[in-house]
C-alpha positions as CSV (number, residue, x, y, z in Angstrom):
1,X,-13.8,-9.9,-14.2
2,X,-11.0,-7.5,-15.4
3,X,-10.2,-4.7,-12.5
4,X,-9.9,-1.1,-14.6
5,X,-6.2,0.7,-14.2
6,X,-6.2,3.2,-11.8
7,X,-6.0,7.2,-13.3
8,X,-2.3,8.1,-12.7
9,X,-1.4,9.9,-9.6
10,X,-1.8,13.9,-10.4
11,X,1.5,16.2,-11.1
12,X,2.3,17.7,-7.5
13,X,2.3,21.2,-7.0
14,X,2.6,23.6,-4.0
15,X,3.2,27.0,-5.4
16,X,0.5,29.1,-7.2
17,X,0.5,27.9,-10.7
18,X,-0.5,30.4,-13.1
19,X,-4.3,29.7,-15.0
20,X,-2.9,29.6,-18.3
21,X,-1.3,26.7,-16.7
22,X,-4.0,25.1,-15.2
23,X,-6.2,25.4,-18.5
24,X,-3.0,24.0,-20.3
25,X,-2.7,26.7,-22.8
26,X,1.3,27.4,-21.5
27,X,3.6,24.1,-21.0
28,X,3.4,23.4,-16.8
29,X,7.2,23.3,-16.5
30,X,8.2,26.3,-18.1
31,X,5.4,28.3,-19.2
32,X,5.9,28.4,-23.1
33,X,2.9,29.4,-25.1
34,X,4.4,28.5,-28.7
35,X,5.4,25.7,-30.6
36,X,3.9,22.3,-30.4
37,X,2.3,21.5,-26.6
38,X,1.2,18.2,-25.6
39,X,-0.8,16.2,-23.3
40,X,1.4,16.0,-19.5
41,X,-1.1,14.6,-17.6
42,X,-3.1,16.1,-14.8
43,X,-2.2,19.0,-11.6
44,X,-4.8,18.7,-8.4
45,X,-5.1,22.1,-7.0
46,X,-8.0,23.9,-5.5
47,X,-10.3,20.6,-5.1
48,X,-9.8,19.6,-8.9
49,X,-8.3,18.1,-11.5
50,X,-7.0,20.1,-14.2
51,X,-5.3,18.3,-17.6
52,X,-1.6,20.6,-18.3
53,X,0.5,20.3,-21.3
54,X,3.9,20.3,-22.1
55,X,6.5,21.3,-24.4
56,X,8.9,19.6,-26.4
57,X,12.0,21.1,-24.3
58,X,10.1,19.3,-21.2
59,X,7.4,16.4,-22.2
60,X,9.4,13.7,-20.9
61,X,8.9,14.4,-18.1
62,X,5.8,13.5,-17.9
63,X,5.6,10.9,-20.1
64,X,5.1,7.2,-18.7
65,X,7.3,6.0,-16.5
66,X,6.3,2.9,-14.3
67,X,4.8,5.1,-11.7
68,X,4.4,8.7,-12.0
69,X,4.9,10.1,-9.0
70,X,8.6,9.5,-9.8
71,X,8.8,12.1,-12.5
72,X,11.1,15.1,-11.6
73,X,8.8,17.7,-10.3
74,X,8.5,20.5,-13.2
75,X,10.8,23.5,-12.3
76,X,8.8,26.4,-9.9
77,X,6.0,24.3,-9.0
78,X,7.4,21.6,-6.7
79,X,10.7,23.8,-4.8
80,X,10.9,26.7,-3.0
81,X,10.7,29.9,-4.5
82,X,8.8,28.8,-8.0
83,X,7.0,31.1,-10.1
């Protein structure tokens, strides 16, 4: 029997995030609405999971490294004094 992979560990945040955020239609990190956004993974806030995008300045972040919770955290949401 093959055991299934594990979803990857949420994006941690601790400030408010804004809900164009949330319903990734601005890039987590910086908040861009134009230009090409892409799939960054997933934010748990307020008892669910929400699927974020990113931009092209800041998608690799996010993208697969061996274990995600080593990604830097994206800028505002995971230090003091975010947006």
């Amino acid at each position: 029997m093959t055991e299934s992979a594990a979803p990857p560990a949420p994006i941690k945040v601790r400030d408010s995030v804004s809900i164009a955020r949330l319903h990734g239609m601005a890039c987590i990190d910086c908040g861009a609405v134009h230009g090409r956004l892409s799939p960054a993974g997933d934010v748990e806030l307020y008892g669910r999971r929400w699927p974020v995008v990113a931009c092209r300045a800041h998608i690799s972040r996010y993208m697969s490294p061996p274990d995600r919770t080593t990604a830097p955290p994206a800028r505002g949401l995971d230090q003091e004094g975010g947006s």
